[in-house]
N, C-alpha and C positions, 0 to 999 in steps of 0.2 A: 066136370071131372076130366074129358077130353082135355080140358085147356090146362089144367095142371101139372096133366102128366108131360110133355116136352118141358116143363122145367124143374122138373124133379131131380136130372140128375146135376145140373150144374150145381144145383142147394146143397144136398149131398157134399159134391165134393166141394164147398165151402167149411160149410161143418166140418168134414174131416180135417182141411187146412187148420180150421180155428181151434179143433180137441187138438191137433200135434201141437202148436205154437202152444198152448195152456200147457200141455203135458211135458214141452219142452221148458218152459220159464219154472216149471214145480222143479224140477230135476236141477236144472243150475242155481237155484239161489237156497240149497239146503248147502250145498260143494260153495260155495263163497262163503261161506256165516259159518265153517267148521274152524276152530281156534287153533292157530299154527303151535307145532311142538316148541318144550322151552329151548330159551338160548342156551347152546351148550357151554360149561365153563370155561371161563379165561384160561388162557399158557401160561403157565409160569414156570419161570426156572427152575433150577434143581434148586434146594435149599434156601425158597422165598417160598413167600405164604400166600394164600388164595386171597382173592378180590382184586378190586381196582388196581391197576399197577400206575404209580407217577411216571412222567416223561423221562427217557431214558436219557442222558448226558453224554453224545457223542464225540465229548473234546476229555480226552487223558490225564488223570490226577496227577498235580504231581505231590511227593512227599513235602510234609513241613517246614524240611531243611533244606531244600530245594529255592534257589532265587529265584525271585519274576521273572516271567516273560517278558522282556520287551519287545512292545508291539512292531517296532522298525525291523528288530532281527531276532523274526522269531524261534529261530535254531542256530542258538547262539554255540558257540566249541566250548567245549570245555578251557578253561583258564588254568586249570589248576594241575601239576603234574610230582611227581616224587623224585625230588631231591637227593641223588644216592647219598649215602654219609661216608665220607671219608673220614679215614681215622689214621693221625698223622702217627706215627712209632714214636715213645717218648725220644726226645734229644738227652743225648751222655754228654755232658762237659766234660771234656778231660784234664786234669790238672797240669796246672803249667809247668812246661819242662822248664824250670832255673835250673841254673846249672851249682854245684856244689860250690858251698860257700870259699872254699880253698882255691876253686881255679879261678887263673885269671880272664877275664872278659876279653871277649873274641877279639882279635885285631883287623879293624872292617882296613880294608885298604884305600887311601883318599883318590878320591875320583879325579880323572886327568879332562882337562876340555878340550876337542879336539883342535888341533892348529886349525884358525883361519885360512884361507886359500885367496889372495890376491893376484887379479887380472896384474900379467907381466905390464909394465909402461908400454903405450905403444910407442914404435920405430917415431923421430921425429923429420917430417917432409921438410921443414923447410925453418932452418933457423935463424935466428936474430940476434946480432952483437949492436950494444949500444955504446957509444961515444962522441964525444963533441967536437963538432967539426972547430967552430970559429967562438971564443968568447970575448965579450965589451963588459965594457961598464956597468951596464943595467938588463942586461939581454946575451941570450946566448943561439946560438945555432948547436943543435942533435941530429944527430940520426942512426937510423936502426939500421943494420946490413943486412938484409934476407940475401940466403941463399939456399937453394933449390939442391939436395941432395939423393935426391932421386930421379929417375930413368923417363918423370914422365909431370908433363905440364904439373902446376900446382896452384892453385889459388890461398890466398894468408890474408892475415889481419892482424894489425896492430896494436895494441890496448897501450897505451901509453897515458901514466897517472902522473901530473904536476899543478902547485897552486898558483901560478905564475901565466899571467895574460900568452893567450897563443897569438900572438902576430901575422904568421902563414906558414904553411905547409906545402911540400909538392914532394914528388915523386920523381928523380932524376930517371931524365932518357926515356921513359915507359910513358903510357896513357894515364892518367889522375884517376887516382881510387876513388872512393867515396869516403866522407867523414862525417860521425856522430859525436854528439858530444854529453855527456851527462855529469855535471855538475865539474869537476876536476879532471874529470878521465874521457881521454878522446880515443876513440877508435878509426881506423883507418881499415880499408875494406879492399883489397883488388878488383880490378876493372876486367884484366884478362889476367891467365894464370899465365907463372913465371915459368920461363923455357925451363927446358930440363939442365940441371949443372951450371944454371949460371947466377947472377947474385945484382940486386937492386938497392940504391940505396931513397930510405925514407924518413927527408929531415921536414925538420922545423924550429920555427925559431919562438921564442919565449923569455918574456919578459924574468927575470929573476928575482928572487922572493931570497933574503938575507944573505945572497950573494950563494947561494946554494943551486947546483949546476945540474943534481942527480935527479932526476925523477922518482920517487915513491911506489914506481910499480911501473912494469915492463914488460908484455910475454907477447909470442909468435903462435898464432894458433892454439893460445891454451899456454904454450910451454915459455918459462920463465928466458928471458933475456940473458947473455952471458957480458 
């Protein structure tokens, strides 16, 4: 008995250990095994009916008469806009004023054109008389008299038109012009301009064509021969 009692009290407080942990495990597993209160019902909107609700559609109706979306642009402008209506006032034709059969019809007045307006001729520099120095048989010697009738050097040219072989030309006293020829018609060209007020003469000689002396054409600068 002696030996018993020094462990009497640790058994004791075993037991006590083992009746809590029982007493504790009775107490928790009635509180886990109680059946949770029911779900409460579903939300539903005003003017919808209870249960299940389907997935709500968070992309905007549009109306029936509404075009597609297209997907590139998907907020497209409106196209469409109003037209104001104009409203034109009817047109009056008014009847045509004829005039009474008894008058006589208007007298329009004839249209005048106005005169042309002609550049005066210009002043002539430097003029040319033509006549024949020397005539033969079958050939003749010409020449043109330029003289200088202005205050200030001059340069000319000759046009001289005949169908008769040209022989030679020259220029008495002065420097030798220049000469062209095209087809019948020679031109003669000044080398230096003619002094002022004084006068050159410019022959040639030529074969004659049915014994006719005159040349066909004749001018100084443009201006006809005297």
């Amino acid at each position: 008995m002696a030996r018993v009692l020094p462990w009497l009290p640790p058994i004791l407080a075993v037991a006590a250990l083992v009746a809590f942990t029982i007493v504790t495990i009775v107490r928790l597993t009635p509180a886990q095994t109680q059946t949770l209160p029911p779900p409460e019902p579903a939300f539903t909107l005003p003017g919808g009916t209870s249960g299940p609700q389907g997935p709500v559609s968070l992309v905007p109706t549009l109306p029936s008469s509404a075009p597609p979306i297209d997907p590139a642009n998907p907020d497209p402008k409106p196209t469409s806009r109003t037209i104001p209506v104009v409203v034109n006032p009817p047109r009056t034709t008014a009847p045509p004023n004829d005039p009474p059969p008894n008058d006589p019809p208007p007298n329009n007045p004839p249209r005048t054109t106005p005169p042309r307006t002609t550049e005066p001729p210009r002043p002539v520099a430097v003029s040319g008389h033509y006549d024949v120095v020397n005539s033969y048989s079958d050939n003749f010697i010409g020449e043109v008299r330029l003289t200088n009738l202005t205050g200030a050097g001059q340069n000319w040219a000759v046009t001289l038109t005949y169908p008769g072989n040209l022989r030679t030309s020259w220029l008495e006293g002065l420097p030798q012009p220049t000469m062209v020829r095209r087809g019948n018609t020679y031109t003669w060209t000044s080398s230096v301009p003619l002094a002022p007020g004084s006068s050159a003469q410019m022959r040639f000689q030529f074969d004659k064509v049915n014994g006719s002396e005159t040349p066909s054409g004749c001018s100084v600068n443009g201006a006809s021969c005297s």
